[in-house]
N, C-alpha and C positions, 0 to 999 in steps of 0.2 A: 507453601512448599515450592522449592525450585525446580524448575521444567527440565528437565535431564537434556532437552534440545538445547538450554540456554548454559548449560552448566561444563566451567571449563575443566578438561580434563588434563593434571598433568600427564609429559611425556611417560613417564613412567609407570602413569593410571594406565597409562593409555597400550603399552607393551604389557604391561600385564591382564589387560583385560582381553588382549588379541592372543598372546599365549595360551590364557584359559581356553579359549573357545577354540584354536587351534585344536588343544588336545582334547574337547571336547567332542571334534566332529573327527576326530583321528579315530576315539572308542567307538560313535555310531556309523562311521563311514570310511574302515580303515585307506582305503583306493586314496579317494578323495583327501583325508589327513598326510597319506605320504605325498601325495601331489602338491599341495598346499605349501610342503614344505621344501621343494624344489622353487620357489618363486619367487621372486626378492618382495618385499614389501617395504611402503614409506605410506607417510602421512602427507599428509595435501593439501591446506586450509585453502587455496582457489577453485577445488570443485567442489561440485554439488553433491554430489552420494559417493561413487568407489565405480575405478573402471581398471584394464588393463592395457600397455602401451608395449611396444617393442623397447628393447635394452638389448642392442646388438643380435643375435640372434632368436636370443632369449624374452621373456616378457618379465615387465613390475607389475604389479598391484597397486597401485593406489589409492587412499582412503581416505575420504574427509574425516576428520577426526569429531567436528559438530554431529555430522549425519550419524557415526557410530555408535557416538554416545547416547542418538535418541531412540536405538534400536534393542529391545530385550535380546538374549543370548541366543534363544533360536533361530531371531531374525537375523542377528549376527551370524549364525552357523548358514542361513541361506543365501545371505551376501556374497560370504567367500564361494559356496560351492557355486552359486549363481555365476560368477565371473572365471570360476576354475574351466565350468562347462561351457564357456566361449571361448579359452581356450582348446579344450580337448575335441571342440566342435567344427574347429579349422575356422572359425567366423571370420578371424582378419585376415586370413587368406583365402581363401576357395568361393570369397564371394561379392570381389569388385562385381563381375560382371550383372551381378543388379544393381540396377544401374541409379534406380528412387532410394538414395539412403537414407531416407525419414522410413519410409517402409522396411526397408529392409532391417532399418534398427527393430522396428516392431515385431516381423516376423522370426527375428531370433532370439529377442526374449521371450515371444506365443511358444517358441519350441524350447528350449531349454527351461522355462519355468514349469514346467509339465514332467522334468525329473527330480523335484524337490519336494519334500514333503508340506503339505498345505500350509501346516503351523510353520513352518521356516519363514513360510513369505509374508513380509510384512503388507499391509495396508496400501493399495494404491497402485502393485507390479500389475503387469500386462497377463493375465490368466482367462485360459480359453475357455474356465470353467464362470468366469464372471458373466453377468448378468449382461453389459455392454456388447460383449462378445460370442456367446450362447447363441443368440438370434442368427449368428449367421452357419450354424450348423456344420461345422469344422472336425476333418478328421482330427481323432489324437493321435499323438506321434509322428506326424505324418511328413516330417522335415523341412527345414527355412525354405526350402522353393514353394515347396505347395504352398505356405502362409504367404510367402512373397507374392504369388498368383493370384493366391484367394484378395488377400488384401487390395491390390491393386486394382480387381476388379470393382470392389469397393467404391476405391477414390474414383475411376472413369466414369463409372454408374452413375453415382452421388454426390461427384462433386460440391453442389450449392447444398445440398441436407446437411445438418447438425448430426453425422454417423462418426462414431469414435474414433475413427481411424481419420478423417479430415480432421479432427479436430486437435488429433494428438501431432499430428503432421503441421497443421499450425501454430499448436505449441510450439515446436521446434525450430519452424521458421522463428519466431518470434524471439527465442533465445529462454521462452520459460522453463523452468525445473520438473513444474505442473501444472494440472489443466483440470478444468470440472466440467464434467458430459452434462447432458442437458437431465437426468436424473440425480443431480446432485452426489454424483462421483467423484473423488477426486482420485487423478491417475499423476504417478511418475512419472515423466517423459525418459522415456529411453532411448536417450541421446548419446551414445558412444562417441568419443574421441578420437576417431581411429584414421585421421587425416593423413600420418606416417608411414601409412601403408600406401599410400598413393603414390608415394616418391622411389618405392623401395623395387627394383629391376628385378626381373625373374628370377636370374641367378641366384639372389640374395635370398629371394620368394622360395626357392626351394631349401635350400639350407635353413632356414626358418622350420617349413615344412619336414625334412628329416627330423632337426634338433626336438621340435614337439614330438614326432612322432617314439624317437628314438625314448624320450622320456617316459612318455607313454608307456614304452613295453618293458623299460625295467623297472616301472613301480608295476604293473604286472607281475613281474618275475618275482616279487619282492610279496606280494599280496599271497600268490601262490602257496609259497614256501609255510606263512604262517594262519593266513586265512584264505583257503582254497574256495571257500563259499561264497567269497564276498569283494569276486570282480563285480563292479557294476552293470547291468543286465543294456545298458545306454550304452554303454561304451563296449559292449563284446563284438557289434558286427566291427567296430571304428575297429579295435587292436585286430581282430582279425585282418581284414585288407591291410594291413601295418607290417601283417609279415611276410615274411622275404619273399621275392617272386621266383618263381623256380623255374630250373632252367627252360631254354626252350624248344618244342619238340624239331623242331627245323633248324637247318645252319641258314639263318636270314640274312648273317651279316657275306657269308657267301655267296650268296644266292644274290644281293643288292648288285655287289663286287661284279661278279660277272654278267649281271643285268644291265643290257643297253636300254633307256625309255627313250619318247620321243621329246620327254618335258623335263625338265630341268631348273632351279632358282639357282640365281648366281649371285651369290654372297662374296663383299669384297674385305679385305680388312688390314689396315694400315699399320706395316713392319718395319723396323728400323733396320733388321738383318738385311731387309733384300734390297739391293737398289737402285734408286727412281733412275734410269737411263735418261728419262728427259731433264728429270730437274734434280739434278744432284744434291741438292740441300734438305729437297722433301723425302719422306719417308716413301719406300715402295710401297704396291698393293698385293696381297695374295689375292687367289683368283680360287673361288670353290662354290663346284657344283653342287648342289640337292635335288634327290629324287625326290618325286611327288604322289603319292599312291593313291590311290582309291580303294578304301577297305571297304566291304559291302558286309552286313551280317545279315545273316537268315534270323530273323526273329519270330517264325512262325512255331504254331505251338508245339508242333515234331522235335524241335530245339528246345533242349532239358539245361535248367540250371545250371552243371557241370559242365554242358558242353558251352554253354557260353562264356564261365570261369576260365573255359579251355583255351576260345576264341581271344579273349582280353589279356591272358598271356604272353600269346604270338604277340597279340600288337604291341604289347608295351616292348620287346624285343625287337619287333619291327622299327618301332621309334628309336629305342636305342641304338640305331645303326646311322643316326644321320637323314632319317627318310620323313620328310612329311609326313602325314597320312591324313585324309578325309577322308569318315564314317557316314557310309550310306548304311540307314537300316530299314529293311523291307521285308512284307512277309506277300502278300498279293498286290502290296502297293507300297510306294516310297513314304516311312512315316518320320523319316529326318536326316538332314544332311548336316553335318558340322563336322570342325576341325576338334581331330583326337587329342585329348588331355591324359598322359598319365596320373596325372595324380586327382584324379577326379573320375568315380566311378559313372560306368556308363548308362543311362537312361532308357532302359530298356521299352519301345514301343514295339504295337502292333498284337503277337501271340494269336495271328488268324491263321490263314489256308498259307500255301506256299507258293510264289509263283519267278522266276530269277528274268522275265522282260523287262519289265520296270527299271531294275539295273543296268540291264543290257542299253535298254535306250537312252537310258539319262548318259553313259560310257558313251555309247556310237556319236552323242553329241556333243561332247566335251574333250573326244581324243586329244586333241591339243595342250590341252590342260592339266592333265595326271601321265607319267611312267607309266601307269599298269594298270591295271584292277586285280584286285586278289579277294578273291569271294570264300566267305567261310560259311559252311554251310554243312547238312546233312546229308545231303544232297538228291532229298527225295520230293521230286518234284519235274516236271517235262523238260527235257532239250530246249533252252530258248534259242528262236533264230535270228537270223544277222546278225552276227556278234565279229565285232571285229578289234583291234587294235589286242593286244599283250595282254592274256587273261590267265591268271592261276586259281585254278578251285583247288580252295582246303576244307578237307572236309574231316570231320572231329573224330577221335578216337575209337567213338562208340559205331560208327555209321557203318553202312554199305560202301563198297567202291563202287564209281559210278562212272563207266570210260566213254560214256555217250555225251557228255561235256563237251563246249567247244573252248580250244586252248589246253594248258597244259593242267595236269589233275594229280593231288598229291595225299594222302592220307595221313593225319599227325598220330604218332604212336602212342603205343597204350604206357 
């Protein structure tokens, strides 16, 4: 009997047997069927299994047409949603910055293979409920960082052991397809392609970032209308954070305007309008300032979910003005400093006591370096002393006023 892996399929076999299971996963997973069908798809005979790439703003599907044909129809139905939810997961955007892409391929198929149902996935995916991976006691659900962390602890630990994750990671160096653990496993290597995205500039990065997301909420709208039950329960926080940010309770783009700091980035950028007085032939420079902030959040546990929804409002507003911003978050003690991403929710630590020195002093010794400090807060907690340089407390809807603050003190409305 012929091996369905060895057996060629025409083009034809081949579109009608993606159509089937199209409308097959369109009756069991309406979301996911209309998505499906928002995607360009082509056939591939130079890869190994089926990935997704950029096509201008947009993404293709790609699919070996060998590896399809050796896949039954469920497994087929778990391929497409498997790569649909690397799309709707932001994977080739939102996650250069880890930085092991042998791992980080791993840890986002650990988490997207965990919204499929068991029988979809064929033989061999990366699953947290396999016996390989079990041993290491892994929250479910628990999102591609936490696998990214967990895993990498892994590799540091264990380097020289024969642990699945070294070993899937030297698959990859190696250029295999797959790999057999030392219990006679054999695993997929989950090698994405996703080189493309290395080349592609913020700007473009965000328009990427809109056009998915925009997609995203009119197959929602579309899901609603005839099947209201049956948005996917994975993708409700995602469409949530998807809609529109509302307005915000401060005029900040005022409030920049009329803000003198003592710090400032000087952005240069090469105009053909203006002209070069020295060298006549070269293009002029514009010349533009950027303020630099220092947001601080209260993260202690007085501070209610809503009010920190509150807080991440302002800031994305505050950014929208042209303003840096670096997020201190602190609740008795400083539990992170980094540069704020709108499009990248924020990582909330700490949830202990409350205490705003810690801020204070990392401020008193960095004046130089940030316009201001704007503390968002509740603002129940003592006077801190020596505070110096440009400080605004905001403090959330729900709070007390609190005019014992040093610097100026503002309350965001209900």
């Amino acid at each position: 009997m012929e091996d369905l892996a060895d057996k060629i399929y025409s083009t034809a076999e081949l579109k009608d047997s993606l159509a089937r299971v199209c409308k097959d996963l369109m009756f069991d997973e309406p979301y996911y069927g209309l998505f499906l069908l928002t995607v360009n798809k082509s056939w591939q005979d130079n890869i190994g299994t089926a990935g997704v790439c950029l096509n201008g703003i947009n993404y293709d599907l790609r699919i070996s047409p060998k590896f399809w044909s050796s896949l039954s129809s469920d497994h087929q139905k778990g391929l497409l949603k498997h790569e649909l939810l690397h799309i709707a997961f932001f994977h080739l955007t939102d996650y250069n910055h880890l930085t092991d892409a042998r791992v980080r391929n791993i840890a986002m198929d650990m988490e997207i293979n965990q919204y499929i149902k068991p029988e979809w996935l064929p033989e061999g995916g990366v699953d947290i409920d396999s016996p390989e991976f079990a041993a290491m006691n892994l929250k479910r659900k628990a999102g591609t960082q936490y696998y990214y962390d967990e895993l990498m602890k892994q590799c540091n630990t264990n380097c020289n052991n024969p642990n699945p994750v070294v070993i899937i990671c030297d698959a990859m160096d190696n250029g295999d397809q797959t790999c057999t653990l030392p219990d006679g496993t054999q695993i997929i290597v989950p090698d994405h392609d996703w080189q493309d995205m290395e080349n592609v500039d913020e700007a473009t990065k965000k328009m990427i970032q809109a056009q998915t997301g925009h997609i995203l909420k009119e197959i929602e709208e579309q899901v609603k209308k005839s099947n209201p039950g049956n948005i996917p329960g994975e993708l409700a926080e995602i469409l949530e954070k998807l809609s529109i940010i509302i307005p915000p309770k401060f005029d900040w783009k005022g409030y920049m305007r009329r803000f003198v700091g003592k710090s400032t980035k000087i952005y240069t950028k090469k105009s053909r309008r203006k002209l070069n007085k020295r060298l006549p032939d070269f293009p002029g420079l514009k010349i533009k300032k950027q303020k630099h902030v220092l947001a601080a959040i209260d993260t202690s546990g007085s501070v209610n979910k809503d009010e920190l929804k509150e807080f991440f409002n302002e800031l994305y507003h505050i950014n929208k003005t042209g303003t840096d911003v670096t997020i201190v978050e602190c609740d008795t003690a400083i539990s992170y400093i980094g540069e704020f991403d709108p499009n990248k929710d924020l990582e909330i630590h700490g949830r202990g006591g409350t205490s705003f020195q810690p801020v204070i002093d990392y401020y008193n010794k960095n004046l130089n370096k940030y316009s201001c400090l704007f503390y968002f807060t509740d603002g129940e907690a003592s006077t801190p002393h020596d505070a110096k340089g440009n400080i605004l407390w905001v403090l959330s809807s729900v709070s007390n006023m609190n005019e014992n603050l040093p610097g100026s003190v503002i309350k965001l409305e209900l």
